[in-house]
C-alpha positions, -999 to +999 in steps of 0.1 A: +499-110-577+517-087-595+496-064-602+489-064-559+526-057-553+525-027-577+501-014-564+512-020-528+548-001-538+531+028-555+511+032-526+542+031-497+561+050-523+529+078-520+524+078-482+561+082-480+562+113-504+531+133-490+550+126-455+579+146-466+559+171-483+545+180-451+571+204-446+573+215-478+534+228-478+536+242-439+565+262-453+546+278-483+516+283-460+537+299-437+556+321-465+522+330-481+508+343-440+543+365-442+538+383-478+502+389-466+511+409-435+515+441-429+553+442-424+561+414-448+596+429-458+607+423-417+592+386-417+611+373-449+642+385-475+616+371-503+590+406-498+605+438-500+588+477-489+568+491-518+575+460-540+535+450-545+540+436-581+571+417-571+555+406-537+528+397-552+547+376-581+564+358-551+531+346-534+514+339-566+546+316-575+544+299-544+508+293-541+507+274-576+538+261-568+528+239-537+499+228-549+516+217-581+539+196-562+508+185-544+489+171-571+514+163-598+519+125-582+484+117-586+486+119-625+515+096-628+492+070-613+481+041-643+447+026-623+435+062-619+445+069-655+427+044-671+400+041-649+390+079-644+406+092-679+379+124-675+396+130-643+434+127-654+424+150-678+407+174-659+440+172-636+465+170-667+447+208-676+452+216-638+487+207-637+495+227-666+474+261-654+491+255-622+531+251-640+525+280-661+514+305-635+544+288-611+569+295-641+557+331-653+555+344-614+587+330-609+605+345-639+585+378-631+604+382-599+634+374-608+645+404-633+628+424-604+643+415-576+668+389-581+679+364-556+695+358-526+727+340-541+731+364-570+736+360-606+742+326-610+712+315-585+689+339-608+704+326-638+694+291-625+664+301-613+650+315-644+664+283-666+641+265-644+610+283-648+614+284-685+615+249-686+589+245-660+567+264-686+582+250-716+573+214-706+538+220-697+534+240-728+545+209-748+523+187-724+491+208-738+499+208-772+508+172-780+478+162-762+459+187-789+478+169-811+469+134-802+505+129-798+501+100-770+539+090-771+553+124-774+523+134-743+538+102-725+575+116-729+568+159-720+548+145-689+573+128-673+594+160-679+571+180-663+566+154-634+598+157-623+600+199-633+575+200-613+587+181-581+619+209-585+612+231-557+603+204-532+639+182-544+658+211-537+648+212-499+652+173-496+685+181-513+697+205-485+682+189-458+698+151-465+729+176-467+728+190-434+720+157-422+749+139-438+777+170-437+764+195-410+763+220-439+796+219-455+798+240-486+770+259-478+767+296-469+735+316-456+740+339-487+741+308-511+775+314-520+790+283-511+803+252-535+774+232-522+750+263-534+766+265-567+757+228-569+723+231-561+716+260-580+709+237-614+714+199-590+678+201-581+662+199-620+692+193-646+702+160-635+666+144-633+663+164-668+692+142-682+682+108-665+647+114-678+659+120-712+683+093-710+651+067-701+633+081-730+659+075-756+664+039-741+624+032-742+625+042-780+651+022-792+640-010-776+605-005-791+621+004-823+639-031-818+609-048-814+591-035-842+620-045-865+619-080-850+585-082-845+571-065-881 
């Protein structure tokens, strides 16, 4: 019965999700169909005139980056894991192509062009793309390693790395719901921007690392009581 329920939650909790990612993909679609025309600079502030390598770092971060937030649920499933292990493998390697291209493109563009909300948003931006990389990096080479708990503990790192770009939109729209936009500025440069600049990846960072720490000591605590 258990077991049922789980599986009932994990699946609401899924339908829900790929609901609100909706948005998330029209939007990339939509940005990719703007760097690819003719007058991309007029059509969005991320292209610019003459810019091909940094237009074309922008589409190539945002292409890998919606389809990493696509798929990354998928491997945090356990049924799927234990039952199609060549597939959450094949995936796992996916994930990881897919977080080091979204990472390099994205830190690629940066030192080029910069952001909208200036030095502190690129700042951000590019701490976030390092440890997008970092963490699938790590993911790869402790499962080289056969490293299981050390794999276990960089993939939920990466889950929720990964899930950045699309918490920073639900960030600003339950926001504007809740406050009408208060603190925020179209150039960024409001208190609420400053916020968000590092709100959307360090904190789930921390809680994650947190939940790891905890995990360990209580199995250390059973092995001791249970030798």
């Amino acid at each position: 019965m258990r077991i049922r329920r789980s599986g009932l939650a994990t699946g609401i909790l899924l339908a829900v999700f790929y609901l609100t990612l909706l948005p998330f993909v029209a939007h990339g679609v939509g940005m990719i169909g703007k760097g690819l025309s003719q007058d991309a600079a007029r059509h969005s502030y991320l292209f610019a005139d003459g810019a091909n390598f940094g237009n074309a770092a922008m589409l190539v971060h945002i292409l890998a980056g919606t389809f990493l937030v696509a798929l990354v649920p998928l491997q945090l499933l356990k049924g799927l894991r234990l039952k199609y292990n060549r597939f959450h493998r094949m995936l796992g390697a996916c994930l990881v192509a897919l977080a080091w291209i979204t990472g390099l493109a994205g830190m690629s563009y940066i030192p080029l062009r910069g952001t909208i909300g200036g030095p502190v948003m690129s700042a951000a931006f590019f701490l976030y793309g390092l440890c997008l990389f970092t963490a699938a990096l790590m993911v790869a080479r402790r499962a080289l390693e056969g490293d299981r708990a050390g794999h276990w503990a960089w993939g939920l790192r990466l889950f929720w790395l990964a899930l950045g770009s699309w918490l920073y939109r639900v960030h600003y729209t339950l926001w504007y719901l809740l406050t009408g936009g208060v603190g925020s500025e179209p150039d960024f440069s409001g208190p609420f921007d400053l916020v968000q600049n590092f709100a959307f990846f360090v904190p789930y960072l921390l809680a994650v690392q947190i939940w790891i720490a905890r995990r360990r000591q209580r199995h250390q605590g059973a092995l001791v009581t249970n030798p």
